[in-house]
PDB file of N, CA, C and O in Angstrom:
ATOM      1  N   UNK A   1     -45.891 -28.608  34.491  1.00  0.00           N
ATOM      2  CA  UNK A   1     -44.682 -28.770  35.245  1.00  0.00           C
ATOM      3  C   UNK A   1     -43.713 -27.623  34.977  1.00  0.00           C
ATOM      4  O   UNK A   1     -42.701 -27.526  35.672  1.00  0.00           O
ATOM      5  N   UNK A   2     -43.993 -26.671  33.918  1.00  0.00           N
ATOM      6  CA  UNK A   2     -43.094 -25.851  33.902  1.00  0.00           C
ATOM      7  C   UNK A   2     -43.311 -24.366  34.372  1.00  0.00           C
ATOM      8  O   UNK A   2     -42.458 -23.494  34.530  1.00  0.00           O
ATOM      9  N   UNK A   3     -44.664 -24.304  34.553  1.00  0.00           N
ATOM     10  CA  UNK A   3     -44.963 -23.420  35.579  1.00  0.00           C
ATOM     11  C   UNK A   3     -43.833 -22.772  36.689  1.00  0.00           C
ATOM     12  O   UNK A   3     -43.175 -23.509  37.422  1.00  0.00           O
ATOM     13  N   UNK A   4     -43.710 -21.299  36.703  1.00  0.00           N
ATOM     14  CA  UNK A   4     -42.920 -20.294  37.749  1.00  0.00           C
ATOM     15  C   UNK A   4     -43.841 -19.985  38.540  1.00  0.00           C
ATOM     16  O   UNK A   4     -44.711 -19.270  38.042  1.00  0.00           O
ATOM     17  N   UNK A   5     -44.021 -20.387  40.055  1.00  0.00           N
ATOM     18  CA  UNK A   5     -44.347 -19.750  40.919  1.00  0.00           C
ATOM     19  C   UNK A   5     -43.828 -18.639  41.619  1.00  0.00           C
ATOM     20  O   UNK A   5     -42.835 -18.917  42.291  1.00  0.00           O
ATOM     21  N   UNK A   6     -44.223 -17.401  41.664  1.00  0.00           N
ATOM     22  CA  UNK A   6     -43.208 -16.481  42.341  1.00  0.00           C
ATOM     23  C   UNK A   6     -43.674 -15.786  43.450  1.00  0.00           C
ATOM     24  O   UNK A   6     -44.827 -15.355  43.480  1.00  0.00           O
ATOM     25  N   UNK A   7     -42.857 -15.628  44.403  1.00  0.00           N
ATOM     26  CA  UNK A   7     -43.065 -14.990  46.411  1.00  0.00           C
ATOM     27  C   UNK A   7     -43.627 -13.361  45.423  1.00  0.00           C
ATOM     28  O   UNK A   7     -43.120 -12.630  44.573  1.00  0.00           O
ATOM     29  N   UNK A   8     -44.847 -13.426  46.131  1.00  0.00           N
ATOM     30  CA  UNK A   8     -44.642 -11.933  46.590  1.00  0.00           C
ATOM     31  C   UNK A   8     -45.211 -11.518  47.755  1.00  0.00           C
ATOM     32  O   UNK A   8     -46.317 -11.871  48.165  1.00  0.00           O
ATOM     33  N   UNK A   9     -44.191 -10.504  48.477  1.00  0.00           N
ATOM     34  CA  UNK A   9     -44.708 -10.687  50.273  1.00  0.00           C
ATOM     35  C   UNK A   9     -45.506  -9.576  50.497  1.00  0.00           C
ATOM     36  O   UNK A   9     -45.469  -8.689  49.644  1.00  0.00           O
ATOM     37  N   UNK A  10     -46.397  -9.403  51.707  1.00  0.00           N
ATOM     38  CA  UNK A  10     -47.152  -9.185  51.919  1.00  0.00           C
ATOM     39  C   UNK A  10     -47.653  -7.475  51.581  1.00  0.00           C
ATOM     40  O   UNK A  10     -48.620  -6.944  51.035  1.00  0.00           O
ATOM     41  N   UNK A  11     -45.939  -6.842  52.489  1.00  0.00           N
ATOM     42  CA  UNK A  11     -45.637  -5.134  51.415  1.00  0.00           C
ATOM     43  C   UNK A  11     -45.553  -5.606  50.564  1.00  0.00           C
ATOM     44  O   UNK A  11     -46.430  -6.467  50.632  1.00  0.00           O
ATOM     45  N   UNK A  12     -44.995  -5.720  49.513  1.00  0.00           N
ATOM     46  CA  UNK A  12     -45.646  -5.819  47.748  1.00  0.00           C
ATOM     47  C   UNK A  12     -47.012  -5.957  47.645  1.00  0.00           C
ATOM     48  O   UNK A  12     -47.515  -4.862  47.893  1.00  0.00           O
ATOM     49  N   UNK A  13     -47.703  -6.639  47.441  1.00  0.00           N
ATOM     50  CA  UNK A  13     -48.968  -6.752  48.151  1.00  0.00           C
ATOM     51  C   UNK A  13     -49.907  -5.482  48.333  1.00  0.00           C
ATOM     52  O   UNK A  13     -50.808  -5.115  47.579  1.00  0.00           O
ATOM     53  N   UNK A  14     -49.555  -5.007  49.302  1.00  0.00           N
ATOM     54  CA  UNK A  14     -50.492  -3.808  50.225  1.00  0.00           C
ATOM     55  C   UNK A  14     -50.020  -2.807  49.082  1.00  0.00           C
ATOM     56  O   UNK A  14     -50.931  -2.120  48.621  1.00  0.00           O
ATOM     57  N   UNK A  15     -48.349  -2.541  48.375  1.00  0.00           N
ATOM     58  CA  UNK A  15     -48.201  -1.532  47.721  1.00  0.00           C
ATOM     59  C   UNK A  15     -48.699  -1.814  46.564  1.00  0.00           C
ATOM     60  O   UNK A  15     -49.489  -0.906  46.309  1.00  0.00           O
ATOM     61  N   UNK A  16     -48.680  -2.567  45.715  1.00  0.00           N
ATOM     62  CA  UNK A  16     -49.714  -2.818  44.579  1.00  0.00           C
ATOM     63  C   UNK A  16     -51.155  -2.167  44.742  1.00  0.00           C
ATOM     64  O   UNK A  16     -51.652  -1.301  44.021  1.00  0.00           O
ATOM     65  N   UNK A  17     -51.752  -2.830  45.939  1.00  0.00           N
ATOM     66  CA  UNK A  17     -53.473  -2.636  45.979  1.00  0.00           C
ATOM     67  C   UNK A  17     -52.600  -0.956  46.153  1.00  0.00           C
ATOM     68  O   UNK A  17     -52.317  -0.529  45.034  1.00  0.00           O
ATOM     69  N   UNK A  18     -52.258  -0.213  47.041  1.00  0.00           N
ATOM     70  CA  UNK A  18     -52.705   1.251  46.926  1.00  0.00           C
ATOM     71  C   UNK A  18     -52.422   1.946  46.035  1.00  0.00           C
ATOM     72  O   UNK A  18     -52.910   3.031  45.719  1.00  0.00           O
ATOM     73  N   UNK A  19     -51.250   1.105  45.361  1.00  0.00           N
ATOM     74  CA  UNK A  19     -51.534   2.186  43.854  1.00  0.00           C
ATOM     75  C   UNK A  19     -52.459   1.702  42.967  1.00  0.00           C
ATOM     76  O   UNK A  19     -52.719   2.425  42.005  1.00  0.00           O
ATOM     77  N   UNK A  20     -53.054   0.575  43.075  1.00  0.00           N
ATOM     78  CA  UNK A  20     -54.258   0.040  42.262  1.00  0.00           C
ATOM     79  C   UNK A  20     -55.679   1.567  42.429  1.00  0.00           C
ATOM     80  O   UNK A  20     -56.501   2.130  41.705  1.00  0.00           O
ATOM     81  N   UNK A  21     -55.159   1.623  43.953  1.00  0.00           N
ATOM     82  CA  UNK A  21     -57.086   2.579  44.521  1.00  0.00           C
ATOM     83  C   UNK A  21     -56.391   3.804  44.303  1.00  0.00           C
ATOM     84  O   UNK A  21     -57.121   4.741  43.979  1.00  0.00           O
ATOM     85  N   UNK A  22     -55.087   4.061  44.403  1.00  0.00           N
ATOM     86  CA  UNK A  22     -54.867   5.476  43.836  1.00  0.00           C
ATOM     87  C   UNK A  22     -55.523   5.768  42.416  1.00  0.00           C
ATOM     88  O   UNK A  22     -56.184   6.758  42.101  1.00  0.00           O
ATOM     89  N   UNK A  23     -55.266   4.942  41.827  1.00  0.00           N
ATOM     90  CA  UNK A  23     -55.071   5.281  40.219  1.00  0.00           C
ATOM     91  C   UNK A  23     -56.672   4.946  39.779  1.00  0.00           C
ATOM     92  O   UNK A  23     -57.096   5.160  38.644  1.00  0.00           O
ATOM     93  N   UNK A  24     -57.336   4.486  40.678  1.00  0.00           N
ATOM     94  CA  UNK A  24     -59.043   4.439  40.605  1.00  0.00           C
ATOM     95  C   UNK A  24     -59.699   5.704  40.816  1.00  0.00           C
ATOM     96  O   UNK A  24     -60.628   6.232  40.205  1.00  0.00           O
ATOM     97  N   UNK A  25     -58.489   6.374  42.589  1.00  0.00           N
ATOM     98  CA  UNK A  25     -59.256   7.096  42.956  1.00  0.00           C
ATOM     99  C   UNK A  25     -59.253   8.525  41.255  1.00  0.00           C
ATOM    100  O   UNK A  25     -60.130   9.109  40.620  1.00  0.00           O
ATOM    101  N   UNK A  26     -57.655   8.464  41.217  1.00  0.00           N
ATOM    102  CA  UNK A  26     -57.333   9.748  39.950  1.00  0.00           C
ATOM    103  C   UNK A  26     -58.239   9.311  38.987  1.00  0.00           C
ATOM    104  O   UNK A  26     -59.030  10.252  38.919  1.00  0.00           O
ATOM    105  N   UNK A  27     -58.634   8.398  38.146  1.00  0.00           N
ATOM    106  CA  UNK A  27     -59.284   8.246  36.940  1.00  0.00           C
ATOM    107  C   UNK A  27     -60.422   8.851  37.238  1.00  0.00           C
ATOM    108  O   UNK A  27     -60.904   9.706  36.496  1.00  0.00           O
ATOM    109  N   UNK A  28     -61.120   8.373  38.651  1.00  0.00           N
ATOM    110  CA  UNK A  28     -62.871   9.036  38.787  1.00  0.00           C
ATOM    111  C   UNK A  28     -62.252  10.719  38.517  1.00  0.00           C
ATOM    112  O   UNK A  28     -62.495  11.178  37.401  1.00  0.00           O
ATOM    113  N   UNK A  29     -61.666  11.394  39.259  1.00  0.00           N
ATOM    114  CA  UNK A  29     -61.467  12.535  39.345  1.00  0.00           C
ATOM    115  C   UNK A  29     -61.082  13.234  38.149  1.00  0.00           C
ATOM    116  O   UNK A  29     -61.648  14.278  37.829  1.00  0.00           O
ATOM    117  N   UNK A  30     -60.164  12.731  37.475  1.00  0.00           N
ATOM    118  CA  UNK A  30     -59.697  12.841  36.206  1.00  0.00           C
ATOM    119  C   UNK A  30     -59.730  11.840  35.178  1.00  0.00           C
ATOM    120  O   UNK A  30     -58.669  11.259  34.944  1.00  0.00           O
ATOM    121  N   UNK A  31     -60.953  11.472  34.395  1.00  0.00           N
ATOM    122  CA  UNK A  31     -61.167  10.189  33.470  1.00  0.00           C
ATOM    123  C   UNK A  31     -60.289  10.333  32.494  1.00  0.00           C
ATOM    124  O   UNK A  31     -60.092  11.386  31.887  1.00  0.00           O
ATOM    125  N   UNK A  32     -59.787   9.394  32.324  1.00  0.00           N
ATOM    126  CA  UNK A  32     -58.502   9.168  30.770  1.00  0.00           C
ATOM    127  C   UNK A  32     -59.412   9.129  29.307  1.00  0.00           C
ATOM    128  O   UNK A  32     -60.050   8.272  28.695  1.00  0.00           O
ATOM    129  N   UNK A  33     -59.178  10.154  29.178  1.00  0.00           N
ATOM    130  CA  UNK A  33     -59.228  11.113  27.995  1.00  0.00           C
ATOM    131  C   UNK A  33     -58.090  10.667  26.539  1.00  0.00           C
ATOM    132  O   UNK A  33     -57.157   9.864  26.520  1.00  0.00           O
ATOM    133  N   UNK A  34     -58.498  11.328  25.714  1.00  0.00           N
ATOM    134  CA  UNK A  34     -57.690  10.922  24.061  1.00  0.00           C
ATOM    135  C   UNK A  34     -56.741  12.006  24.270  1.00  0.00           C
ATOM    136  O   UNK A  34     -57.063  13.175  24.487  1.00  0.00           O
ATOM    137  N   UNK A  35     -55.426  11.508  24.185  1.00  0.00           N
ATOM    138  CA  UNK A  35     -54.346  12.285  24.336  1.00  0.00           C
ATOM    139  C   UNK A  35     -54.379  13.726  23.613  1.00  0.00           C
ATOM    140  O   UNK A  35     -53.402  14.466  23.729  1.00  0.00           O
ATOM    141  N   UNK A  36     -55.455  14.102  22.900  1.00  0.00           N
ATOM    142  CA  UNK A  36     -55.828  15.359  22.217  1.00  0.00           C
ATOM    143  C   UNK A  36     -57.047  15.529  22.795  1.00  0.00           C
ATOM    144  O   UNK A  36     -57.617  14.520  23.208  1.00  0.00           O
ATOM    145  N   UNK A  37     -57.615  16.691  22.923  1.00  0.00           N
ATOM    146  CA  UNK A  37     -58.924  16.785  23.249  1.00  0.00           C
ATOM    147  C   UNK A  37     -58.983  18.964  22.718  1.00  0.00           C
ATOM    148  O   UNK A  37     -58.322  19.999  22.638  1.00  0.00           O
ATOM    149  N   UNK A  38     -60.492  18.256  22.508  1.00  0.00           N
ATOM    150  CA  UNK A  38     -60.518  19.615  21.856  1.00  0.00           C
ATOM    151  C   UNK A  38     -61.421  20.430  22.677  1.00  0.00           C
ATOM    152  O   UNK A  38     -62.451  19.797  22.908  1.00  0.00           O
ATOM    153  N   UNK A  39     -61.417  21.862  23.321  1.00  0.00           N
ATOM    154  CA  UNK A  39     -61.935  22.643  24.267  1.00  0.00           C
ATOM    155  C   UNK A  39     -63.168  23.161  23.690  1.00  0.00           C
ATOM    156  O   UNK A  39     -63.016  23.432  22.499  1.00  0.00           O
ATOM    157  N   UNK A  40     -64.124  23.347  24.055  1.00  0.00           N
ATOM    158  CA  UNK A  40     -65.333  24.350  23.182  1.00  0.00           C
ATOM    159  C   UNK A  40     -64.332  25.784  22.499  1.00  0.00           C
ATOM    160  O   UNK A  40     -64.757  25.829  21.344  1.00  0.00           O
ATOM    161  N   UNK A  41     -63.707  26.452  22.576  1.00  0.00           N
ATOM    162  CA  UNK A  41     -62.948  27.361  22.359  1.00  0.00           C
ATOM    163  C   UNK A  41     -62.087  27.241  21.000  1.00  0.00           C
ATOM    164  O   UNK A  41     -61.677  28.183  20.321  1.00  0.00           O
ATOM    165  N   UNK A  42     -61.888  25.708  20.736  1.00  0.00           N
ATOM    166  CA  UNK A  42     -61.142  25.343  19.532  1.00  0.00           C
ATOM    167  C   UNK A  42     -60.105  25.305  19.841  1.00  0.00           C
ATOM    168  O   UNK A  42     -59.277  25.283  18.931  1.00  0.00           O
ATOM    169  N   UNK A  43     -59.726  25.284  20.937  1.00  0.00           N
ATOM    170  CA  UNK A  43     -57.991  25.060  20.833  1.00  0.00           C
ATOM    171  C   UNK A  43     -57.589  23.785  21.760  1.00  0.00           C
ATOM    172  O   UNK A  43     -58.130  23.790  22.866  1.00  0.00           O
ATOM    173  N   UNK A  44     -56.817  22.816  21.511  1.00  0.00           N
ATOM    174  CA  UNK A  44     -56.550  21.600  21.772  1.00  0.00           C
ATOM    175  C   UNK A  44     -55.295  21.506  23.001  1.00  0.00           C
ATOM    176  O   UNK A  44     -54.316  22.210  23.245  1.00  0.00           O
ATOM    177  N   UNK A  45     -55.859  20.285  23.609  1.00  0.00           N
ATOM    178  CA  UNK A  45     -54.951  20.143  24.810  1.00  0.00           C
ATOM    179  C   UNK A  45     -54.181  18.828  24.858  1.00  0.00           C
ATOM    180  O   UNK A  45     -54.827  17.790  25.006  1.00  0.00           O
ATOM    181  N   UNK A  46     -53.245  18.797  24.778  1.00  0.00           N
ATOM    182  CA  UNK A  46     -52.374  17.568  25.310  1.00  0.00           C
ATOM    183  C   UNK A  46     -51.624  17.295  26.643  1.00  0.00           C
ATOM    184  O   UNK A  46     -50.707  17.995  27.072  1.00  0.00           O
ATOM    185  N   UNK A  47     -52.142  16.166  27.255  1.00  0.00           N
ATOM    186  CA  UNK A  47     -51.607  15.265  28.271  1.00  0.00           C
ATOM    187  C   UNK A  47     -50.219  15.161  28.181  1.00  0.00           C
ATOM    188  O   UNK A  47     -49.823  14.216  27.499  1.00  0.00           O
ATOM    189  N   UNK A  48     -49.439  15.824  28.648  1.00  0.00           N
ATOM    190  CA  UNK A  48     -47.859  15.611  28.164  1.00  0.00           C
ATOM    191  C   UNK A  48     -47.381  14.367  28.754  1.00  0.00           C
ATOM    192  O   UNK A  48     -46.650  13.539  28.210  1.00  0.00           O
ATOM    193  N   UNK A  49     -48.113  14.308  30.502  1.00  0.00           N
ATOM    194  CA  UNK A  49     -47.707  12.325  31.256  1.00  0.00           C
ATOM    195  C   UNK A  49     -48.534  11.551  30.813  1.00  0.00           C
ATOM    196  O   UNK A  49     -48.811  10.566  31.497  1.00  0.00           O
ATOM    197  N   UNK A  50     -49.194  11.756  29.519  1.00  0.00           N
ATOM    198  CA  UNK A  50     -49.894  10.273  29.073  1.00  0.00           C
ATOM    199  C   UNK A  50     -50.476   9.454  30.164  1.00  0.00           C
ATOM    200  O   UNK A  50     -50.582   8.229  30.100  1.00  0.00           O
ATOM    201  N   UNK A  51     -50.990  10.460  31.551  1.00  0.00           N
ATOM    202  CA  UNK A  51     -52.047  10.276  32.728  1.00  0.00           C
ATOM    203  C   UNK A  51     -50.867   9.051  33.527  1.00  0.00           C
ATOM    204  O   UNK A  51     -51.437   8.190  34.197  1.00  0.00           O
ATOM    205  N   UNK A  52     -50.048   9.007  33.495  1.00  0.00           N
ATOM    206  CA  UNK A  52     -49.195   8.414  34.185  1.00  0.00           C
ATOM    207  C   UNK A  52     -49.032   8.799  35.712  1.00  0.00           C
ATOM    208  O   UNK A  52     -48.336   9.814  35.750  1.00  0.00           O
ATOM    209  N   UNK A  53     -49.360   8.433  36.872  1.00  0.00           N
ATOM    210  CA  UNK A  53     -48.890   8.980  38.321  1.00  0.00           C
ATOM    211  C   UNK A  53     -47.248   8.756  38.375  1.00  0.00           C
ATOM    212  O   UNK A  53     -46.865   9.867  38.739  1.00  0.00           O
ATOM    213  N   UNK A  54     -46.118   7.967  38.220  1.00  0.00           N
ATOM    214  CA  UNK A  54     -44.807   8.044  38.051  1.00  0.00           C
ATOM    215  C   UNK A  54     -44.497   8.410  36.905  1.00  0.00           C
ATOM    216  O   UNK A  54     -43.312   8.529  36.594  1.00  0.00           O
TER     217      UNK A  54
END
């Protein structure tokens, strides 16, 4: 009984799912990686947006 049901309309909705398949489509393209990663070369790279799209 104490359950919150909450509206969400239909844009909310549609904008959720496309940033859901955005952020599917970026991961295939760019897989999330350890915020360090080390190059064959020896020198290390950091993700400064922590793979964030906003």
């Amino acid at each position: 009984m104490g359950q919150v049901i909450q509206f969400v309309s239909k844009s909310d909705r549609e904008r959720i799912r496309l940033i859901q398949e955005a952020r599917a489509i970026y991961d295939s393209i760019f897989p999330p990686a350890d915020p360090v990663s080390e190059q064959p070369d020896g020198t290390n790279i950091r993700r400064g947006d922590g793979g964030n799209l906003a």
